[in-house]
N, C-alpha and C positions, 0 to 999 in steps of 0.2 A: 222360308226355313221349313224343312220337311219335319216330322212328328220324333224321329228320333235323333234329331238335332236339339229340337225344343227339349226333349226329354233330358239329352246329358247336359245342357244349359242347366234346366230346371234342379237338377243334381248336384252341382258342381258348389255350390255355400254349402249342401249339405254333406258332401265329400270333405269339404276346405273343412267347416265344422267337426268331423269327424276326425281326421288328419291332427287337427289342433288340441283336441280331447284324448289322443291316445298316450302320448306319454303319460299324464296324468293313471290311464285305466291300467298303463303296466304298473305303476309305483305301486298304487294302488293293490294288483294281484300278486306284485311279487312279495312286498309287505306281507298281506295275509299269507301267502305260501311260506316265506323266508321263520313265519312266528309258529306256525302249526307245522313245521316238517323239520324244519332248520335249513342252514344256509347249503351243508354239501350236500342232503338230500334230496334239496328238490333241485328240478329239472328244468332248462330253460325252456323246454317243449310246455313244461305244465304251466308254466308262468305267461306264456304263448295262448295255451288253451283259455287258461281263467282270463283273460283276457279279452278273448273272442277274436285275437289275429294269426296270421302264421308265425314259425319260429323265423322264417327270416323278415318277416318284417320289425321283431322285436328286436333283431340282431341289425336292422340298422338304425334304431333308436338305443342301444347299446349293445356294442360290439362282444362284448363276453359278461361271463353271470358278476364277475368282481366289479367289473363297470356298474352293473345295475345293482349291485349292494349299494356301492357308495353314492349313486344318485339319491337310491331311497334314504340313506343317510344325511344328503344334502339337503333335500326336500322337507322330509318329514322333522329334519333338527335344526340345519344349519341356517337354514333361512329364518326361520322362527328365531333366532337368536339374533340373528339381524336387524330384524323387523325391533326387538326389546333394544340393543343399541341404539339406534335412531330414534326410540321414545324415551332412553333417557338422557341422549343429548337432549331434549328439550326441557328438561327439567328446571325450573330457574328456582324452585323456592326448597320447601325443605325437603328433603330426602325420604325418610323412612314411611312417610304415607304414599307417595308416590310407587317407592319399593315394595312394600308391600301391597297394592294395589297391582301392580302389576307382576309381582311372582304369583299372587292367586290367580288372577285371570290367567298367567301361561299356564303352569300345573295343573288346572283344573281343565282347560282347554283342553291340555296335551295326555292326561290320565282318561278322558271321556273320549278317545281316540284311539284308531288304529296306533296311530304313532307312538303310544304308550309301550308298543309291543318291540320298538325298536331298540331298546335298553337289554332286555331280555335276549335278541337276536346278537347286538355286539359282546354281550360278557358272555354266553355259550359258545359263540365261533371264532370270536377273533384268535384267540389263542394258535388256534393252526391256520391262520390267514395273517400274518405279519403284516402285510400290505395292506388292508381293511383297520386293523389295530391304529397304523402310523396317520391313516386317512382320518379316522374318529378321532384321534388325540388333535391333529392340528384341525381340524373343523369343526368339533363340536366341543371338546375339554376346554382345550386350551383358548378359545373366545369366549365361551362361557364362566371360564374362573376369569380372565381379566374383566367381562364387564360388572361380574359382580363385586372382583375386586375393588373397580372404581368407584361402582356407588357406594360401597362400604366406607373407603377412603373419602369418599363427598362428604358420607355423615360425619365423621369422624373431625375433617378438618371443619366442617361449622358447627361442632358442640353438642352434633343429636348424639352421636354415637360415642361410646368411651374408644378409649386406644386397648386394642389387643391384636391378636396375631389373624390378620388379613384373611392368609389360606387355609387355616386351623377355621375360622368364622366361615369361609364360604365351605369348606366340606362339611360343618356342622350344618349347612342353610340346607345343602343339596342332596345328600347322601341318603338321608333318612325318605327322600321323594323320592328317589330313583329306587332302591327298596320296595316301597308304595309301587309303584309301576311293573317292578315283577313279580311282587307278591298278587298281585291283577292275572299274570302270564302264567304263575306256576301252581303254589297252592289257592290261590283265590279263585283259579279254573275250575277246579277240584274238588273244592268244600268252602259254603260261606262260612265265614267268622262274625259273627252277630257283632259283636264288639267293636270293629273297624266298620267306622262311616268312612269311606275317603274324600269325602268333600269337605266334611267334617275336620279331621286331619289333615287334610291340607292347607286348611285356613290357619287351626288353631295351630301347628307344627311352626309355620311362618309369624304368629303372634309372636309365640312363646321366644324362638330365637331373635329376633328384633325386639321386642322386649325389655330381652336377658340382656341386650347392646346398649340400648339406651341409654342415654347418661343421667347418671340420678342427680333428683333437682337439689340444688341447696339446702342446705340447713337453713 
């Protein structure tokens, strides 16, 4: 084998590794671009650049800029939502420590993250991207209110939780987070607020409402 044979061998994991790390580096750049510019702003060439590939190589990892919103929406939301599904089918005992164990760790996760910035990008663009709007509602809204629905409904049928009104309870749980998360994007860029810890608020926001469900003990 001659030296520049050995050589493209000696490349080729490091290629393959490369190769397999890119998707991630566009999500990754068009994220940060999509949060600091907005979605009709930036440019698929810039999302290319920050990236460190060409625009047609970005262009066959996704074919137009709406394709690679809604991946970073898949990515950065819809999977994570997934991932909470599967840990609470495994749930056998009581609910609401379980539930609450695991809204703080995703919230807290997902507010100490880029990904936080993904809330802020769908409620300023979607409005004039219909297609982006209908892609968030069935990927990320609407799996997210049924699986909170569900567990809400667990407690409820084993006696942790009282009976009140399901999606009245799950936008009271979520709303006040997602807020949290652009208040990160927009004035919290801008000017600290002493006042607001959000890790802080995130725990105790989730207490308070799980809490307030709970069902009060006997007389």
């Amino acid at each position: 084998m001659n030296s520049s044979a050995a050589i493209a061998d000696s490349d080729t994991p490091l290629r393959r590794r490369r190769k397999q790390a890119r998707p991630q580096e566009l999500l990754d750049a068009a994220l940060a671009l999509f949060v600091e510019k907005g979605f009709a702003a930036t440019r698929a060439d810039e999302v290319a650049l920050r990236a460190g590939v060409s625009k047609g190589t970005l262009y066959l990892y996704y074919p137009s800029k709406e394709e690679l919103l809604k991946a970073v929406i898949a990515h950065f939301l819809s999977a994570r939502i997934a991932q909470a599904e599967a840990a609470l089918a495994e749930v056998s005992g009581p609910v609401a420590p379980a539930l609450r164990a695991m809204l703080s760790a995703w919230w807290m996760a997902l507010y100490d993250s880029p990904a936080s910035g993904v809330f802020k990008l769908v409620i300023t663009e979607v409005r004039n991207f219909p297609e982006i709007a209908e892609f968030y509602l069935r990927q990320v809204v609407d799996p997210a209110h049924a699986l909170l629905g569900r567990a809400l409904q667990m407690g409820m049928a084993s006696g942790e939780f009282r009976r009140v009104n399901i999606d009245d309870a799950v936008h009271s749980l979520v709303l006040p987070l997602i807020m949290l998360c652009l208040h990160r994007h927009s004035l919290g860029a801008c000017a600290a607020d002493s006042r607001l810890e959000p890790m802080r608020f995130i725990a105790g926001h989730i207490n308070l409402v799980l809490d307030g469900l709970a069902q009060p003990a006997p007389n």
